[in-house]
C-alpha positions as CSV (number, residue, x, y, z in Angstrom):
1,X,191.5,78.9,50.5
2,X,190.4,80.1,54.0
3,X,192.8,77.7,55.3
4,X,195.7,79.3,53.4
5,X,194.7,83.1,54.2
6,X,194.7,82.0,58.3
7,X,198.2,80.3,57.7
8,X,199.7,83.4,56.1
9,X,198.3,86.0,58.1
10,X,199.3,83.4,61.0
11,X,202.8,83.8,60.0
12,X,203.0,87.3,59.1
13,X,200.7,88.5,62.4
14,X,198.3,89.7,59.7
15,X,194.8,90.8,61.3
16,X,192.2,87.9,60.6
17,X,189.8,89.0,58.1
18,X,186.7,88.8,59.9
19,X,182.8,88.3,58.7
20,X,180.6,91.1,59.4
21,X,178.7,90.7,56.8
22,X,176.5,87.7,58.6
23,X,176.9,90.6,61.9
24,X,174.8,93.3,59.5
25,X,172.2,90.8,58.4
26,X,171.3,89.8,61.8
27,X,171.5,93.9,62.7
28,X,169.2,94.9,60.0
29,X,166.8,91.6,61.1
30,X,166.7,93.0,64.2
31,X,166.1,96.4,63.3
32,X,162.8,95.2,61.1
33,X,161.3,92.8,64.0
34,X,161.9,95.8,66.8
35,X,159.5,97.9,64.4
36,X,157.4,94.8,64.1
37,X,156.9,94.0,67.8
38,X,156.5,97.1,68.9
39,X,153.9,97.6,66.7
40,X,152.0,94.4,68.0
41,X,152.5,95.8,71.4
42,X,150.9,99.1,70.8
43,X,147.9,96.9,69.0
44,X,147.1,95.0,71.1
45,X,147.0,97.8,74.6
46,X,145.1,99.3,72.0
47,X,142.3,96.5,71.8
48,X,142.2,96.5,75.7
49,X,141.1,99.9,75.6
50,X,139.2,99.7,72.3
51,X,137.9,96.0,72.2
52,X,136.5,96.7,68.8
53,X,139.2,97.3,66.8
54,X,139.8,93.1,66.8
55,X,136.9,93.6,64.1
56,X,135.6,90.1,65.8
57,X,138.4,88.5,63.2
58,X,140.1,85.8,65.6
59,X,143.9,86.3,63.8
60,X,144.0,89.8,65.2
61,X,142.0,89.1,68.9
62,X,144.5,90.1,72.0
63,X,144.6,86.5,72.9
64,X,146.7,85.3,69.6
65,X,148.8,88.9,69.0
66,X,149.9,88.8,72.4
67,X,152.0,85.6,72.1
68,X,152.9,86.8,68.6
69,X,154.0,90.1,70.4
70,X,156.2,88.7,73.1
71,X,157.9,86.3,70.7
72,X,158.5,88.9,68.3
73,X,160.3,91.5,70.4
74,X,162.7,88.5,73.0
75,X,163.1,86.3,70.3
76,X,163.2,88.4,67.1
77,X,164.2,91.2,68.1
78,X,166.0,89.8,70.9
79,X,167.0,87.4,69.4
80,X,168.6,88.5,66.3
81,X,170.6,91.3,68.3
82,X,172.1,88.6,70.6
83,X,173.5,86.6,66.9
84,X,174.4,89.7,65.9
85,X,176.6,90.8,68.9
86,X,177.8,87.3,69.6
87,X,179.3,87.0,66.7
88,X,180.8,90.4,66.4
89,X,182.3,90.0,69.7
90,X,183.5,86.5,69.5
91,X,185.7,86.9,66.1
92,X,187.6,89.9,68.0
93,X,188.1,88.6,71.5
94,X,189.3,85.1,69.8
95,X,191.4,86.8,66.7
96,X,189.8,84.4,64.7
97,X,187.2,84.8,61.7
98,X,183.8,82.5,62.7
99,X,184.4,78.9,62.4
100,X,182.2,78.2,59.4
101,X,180.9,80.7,57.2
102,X,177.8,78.3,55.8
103,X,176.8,77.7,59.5
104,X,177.1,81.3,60.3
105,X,174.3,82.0,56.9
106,X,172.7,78.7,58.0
107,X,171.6,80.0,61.7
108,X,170.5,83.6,60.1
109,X,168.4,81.7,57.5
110,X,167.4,79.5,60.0
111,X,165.8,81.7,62.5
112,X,164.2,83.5,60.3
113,X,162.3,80.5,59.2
114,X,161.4,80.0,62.8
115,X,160.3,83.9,62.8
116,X,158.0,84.1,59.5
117,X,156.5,80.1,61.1
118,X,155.7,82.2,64.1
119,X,154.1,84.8,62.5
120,X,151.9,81.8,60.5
121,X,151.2,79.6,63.2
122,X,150.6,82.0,66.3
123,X,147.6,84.0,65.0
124,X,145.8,80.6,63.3
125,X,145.4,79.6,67.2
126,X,148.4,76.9,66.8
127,X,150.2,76.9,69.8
128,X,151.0,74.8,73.3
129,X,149.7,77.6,75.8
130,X,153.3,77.7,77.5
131,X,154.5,81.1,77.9
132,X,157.2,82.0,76.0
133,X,157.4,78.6,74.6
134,X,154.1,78.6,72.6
135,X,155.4,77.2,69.5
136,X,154.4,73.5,68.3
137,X,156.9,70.4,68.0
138,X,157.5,71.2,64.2
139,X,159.1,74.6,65.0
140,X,160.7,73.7,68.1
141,X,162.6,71.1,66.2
142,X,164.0,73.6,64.4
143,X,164.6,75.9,66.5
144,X,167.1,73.3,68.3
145,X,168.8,72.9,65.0
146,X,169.5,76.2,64.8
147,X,170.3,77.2,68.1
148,X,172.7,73.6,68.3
149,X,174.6,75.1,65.4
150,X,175.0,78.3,67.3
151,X,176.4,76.6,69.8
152,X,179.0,74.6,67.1
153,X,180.0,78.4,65.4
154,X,180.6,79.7,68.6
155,X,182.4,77.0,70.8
156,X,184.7,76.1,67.5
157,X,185.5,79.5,66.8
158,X,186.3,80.0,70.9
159,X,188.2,76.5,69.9
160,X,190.3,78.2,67.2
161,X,191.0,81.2,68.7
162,X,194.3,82.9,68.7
163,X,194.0,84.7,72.5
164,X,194.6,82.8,75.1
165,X,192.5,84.0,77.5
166,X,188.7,84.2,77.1
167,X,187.3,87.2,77.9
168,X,184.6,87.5,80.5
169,X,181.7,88.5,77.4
170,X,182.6,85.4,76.3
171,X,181.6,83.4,79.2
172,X,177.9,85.1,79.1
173,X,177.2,83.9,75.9
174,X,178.6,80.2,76.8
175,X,175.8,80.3,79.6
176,X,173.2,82.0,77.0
177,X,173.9,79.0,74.7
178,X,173.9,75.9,76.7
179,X,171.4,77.0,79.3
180,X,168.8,78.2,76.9
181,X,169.7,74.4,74.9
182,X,168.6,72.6,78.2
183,X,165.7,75.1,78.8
184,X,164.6,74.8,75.7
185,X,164.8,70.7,75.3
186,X,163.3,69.3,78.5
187,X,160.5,72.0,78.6
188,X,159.6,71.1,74.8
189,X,159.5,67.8,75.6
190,X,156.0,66.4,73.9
191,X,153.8,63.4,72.8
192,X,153.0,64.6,69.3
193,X,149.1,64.2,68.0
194,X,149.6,66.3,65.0
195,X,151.4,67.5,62.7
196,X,150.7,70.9,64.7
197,X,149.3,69.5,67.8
198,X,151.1,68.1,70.8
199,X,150.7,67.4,74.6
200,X,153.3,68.1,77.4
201,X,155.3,64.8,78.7
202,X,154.5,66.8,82.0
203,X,150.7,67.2,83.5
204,X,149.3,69.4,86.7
205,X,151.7,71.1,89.0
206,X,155.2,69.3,87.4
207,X,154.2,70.8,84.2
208,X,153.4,74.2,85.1
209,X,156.6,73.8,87.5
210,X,158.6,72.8,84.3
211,X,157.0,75.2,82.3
212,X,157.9,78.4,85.0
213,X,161.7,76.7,85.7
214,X,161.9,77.4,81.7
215,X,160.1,80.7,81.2
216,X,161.6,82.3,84.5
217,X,165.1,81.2,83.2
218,X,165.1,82.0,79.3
219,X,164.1,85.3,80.4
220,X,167.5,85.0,82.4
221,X,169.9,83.5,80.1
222,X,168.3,85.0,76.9
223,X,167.8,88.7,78.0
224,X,169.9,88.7,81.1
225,X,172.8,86.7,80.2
226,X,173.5,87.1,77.0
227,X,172.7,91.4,76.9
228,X,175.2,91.1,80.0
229,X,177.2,89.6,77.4
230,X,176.8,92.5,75.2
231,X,177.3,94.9,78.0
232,X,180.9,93.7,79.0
233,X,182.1,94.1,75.2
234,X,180.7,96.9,74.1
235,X,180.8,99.3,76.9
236,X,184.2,98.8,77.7
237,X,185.2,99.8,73.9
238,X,182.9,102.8,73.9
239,X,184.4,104.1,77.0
240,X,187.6,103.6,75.7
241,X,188.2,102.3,79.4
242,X,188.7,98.6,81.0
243,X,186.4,97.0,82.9
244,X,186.3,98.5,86.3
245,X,186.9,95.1,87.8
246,X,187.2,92.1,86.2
247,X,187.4,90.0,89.5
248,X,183.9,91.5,90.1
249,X,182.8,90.3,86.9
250,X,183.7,86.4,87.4
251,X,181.5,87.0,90.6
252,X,178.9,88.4,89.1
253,X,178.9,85.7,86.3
254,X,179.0,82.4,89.0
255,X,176.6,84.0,91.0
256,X,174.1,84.7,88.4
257,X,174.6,81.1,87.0
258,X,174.2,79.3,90.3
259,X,171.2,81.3,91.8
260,X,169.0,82.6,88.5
261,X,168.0,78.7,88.1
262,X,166.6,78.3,91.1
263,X,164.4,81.1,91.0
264,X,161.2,80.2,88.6
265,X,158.8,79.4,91.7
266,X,157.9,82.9,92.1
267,X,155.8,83.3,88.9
268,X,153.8,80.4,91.0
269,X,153.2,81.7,94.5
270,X,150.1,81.1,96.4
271,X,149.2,78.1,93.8
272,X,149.1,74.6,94.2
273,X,153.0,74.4,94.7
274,X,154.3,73.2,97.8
275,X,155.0,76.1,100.3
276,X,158.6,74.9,100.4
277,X,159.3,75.4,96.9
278,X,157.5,78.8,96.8
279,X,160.1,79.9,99.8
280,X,162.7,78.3,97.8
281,X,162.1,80.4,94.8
282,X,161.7,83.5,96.8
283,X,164.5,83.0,98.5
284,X,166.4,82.5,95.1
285,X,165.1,85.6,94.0
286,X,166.1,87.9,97.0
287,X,169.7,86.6,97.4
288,X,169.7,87.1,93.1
289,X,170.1,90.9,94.4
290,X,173.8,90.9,94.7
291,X,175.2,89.2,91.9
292,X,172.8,91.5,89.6
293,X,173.6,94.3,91.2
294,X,177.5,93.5,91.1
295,X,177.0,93.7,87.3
296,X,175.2,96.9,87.3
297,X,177.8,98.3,89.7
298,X,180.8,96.8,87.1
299,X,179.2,98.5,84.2
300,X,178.5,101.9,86.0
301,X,182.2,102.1,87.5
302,X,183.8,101.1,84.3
303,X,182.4,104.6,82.8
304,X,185.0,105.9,85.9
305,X,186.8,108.7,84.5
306,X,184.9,108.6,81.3
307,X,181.7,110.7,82.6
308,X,182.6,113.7,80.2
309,X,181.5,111.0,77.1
310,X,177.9,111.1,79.1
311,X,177.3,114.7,77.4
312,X,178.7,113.8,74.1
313,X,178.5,110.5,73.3
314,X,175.1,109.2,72.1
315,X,176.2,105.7,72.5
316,X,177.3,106.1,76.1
317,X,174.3,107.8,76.8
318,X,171.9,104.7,75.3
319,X,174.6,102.1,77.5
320,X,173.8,104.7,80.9
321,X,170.3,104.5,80.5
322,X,170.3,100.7,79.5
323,X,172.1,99.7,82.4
324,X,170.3,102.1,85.2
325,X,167.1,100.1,83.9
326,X,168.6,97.0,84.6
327,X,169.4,97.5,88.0
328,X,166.2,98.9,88.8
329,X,164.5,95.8,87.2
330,X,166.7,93.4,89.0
331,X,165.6,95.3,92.3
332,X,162.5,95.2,91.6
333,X,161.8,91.5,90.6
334,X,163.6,90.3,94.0
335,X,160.9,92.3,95.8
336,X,157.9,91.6,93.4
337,X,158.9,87.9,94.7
338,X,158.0,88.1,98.3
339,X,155.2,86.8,99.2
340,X,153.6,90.1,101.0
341,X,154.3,92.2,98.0
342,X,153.2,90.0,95.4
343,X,149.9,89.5,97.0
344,X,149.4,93.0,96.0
345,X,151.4,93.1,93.0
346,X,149.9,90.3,90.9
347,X,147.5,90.1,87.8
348,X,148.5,94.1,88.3
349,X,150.1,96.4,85.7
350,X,153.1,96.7,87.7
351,X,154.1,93.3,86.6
352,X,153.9,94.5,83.1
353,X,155.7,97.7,83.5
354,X,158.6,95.4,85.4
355,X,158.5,93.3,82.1
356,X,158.7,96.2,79.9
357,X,161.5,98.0,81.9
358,X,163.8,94.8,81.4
359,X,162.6,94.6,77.7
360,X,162.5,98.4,76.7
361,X,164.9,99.7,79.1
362,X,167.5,97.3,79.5
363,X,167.6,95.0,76.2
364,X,166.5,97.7,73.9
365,X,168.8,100.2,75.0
């Protein structure tokens, strides 16, 4: 029947009928999880000040909400935004509706699963101590399930599509979906004990090495990437104006890909990694400058004779704000990664207020 409707609307240059219904479910998901992590988040900074009110009940100590916390707002929250806005996106750059409607309901149910599991596992102490990547072999399974048919909605409906040309958004989220696929794989890979218990296939350095080249680089691809993603769609749209250059954008999207990978060894300087790899990484991370900045700088100029909407529109006003945060994030990883400065600038708060400016200011708004 589906089949029938493309052909005719094919034939009479009929608009595609497109599925926002799966776009609204992943919205309001979103929505509930950004009230949810947040709320972890102000629990548990409440706990450091007011160690009591864990009520000495393990579920609820700093040490298991924490995890539960971080997970909730990049991959929840996150996480459901990103489905959301891929798939809104995709369908209207391509002319196409989504390539299959059960995959599209499969992924939402899906990761939701992997959600509520979370929410089970994390505060009963179940979990493989890898930041970002705390959740045992069971759930990780399924998480690459999910995310692999992801990948199979997207790439088929890009496959489908009835533009030529795919638009630069679109190349974001292919980088989202098969980096954060190899991310995810080789640092998940595990000799299972348990049902709920497993050991890395890495030990010592290689495994905390692994571990870093992962948590470094899903921050990159899943709230960098894939929110840049969001970015050169929606702004453009709002604005009512093109992007400012779109030559600039192909830049900025090689040169993110090519140099965010390399960048992981910072989180591990002045620790048992070799010195090279540490100069490596903080090389990485200081030449990561200009390709970040090239995107701030694109998204800035494409509001170019559209400044008047700054006062008026609320949306415009969220996107300003949103992407002012992420170039002063992106400035100020590249210098948190010298050596000099991080000497002074690690186990500080200023590495959580960096965190929290990429999460808060840049993804959230």
């Amino acid at each position: 029947m589906l089949e029938t409707q493309e052909k005719v609307s094919k034939q009479l240059d009929i608009p595609p009928v497109y599925d926002d219904e799966i776009v609204k479910k992943f919205c309001l998901a979103s929505l509930v999880f950004a009230i949810l992590g947040m709320f972890f988040g102000v629990w548990i900074a409440s706990e450091l000040a007011f160690p009591a009110m864990n009520f000495d009940l393990p579920w609820i100590s700093f040490g298991r909400l924490r995890p539960l916390h971080t997970n909730t707002v990049i991959f929840a929250f996150g996480g459901n935004l990103l489905f959301a806005a891929c798939y809104y996106s995709v369908q209207r750059t391509s002319r196409v509706r989504l390539f299959s409607d059960k995959i599209s309901n499969f992924t939402f149910w899906g990761w939701q699963t992997v959600i509520v599991l979370a929410a089970i596992t994390l505060p009963l102490g179940i979990t493989r101590a890898k930041e970002y990547a705390e959740l045992e072999w069971p759930i990780a399974i399924l998480i690459a399930i999910v995310w692999v048919a992801f990948g199979i909605n997207f790439f088929g409906t890009l496959w489908r599509r009835k533009e030529k040309h795919i638009y630069v958004a679109n190349w974001f989220f292919m980088a989202l979906i098969i980096a954060v696929t190899i991310l995810h794989v080789f640092n998940g890979l595990v000799y299972p004990v348990t049902l709920w218990k497993s050991y890395s296939v890495y030990a010592g350095l290689q495994d905390a090495m692994v571990q870093w080249w992962y948590g470094h680089n899903a921050v990159g691809f899943f709230l960098t990437a894939g929110f840049l993603g969001v970015m050169y769609y929606f702004l453009p749209k709002q604005a009512q104006r093109p992007v400012f250059s779109y030559r600039l954008s192909i830049i900025h999207f090689w040169g993110l890909i090519f140099i965010y990978v390399w960048a992981g060894p910072h989180h591990l300087l002045y620790t048992a990694l070799p010195e090279w790899t540490q100069t490596l990484g903080m090389t990485f991370s200081i030449v990561l400058l200009a390709p970040s900045w090239g995107g701030m700088i694109n998204g800035l100029f494409t509001l170019k004779g559209a400044w008047d909407k700054l006062r008026t529109d609320p949306i415009i006003k969220f996107m300003f704000v949103a992407i002012s945060f992420y170039g002063m994030s992106t400035f100020e990883g590249p210098m948190m990664a010298i050596r000099t400065v991080n000497a002074l600038s690690h186990y500080t708060d200023w590495t959580v207020g960096h965190v929290h400016s990429g999460a808060l200011g840049w993804v959230a708004m």
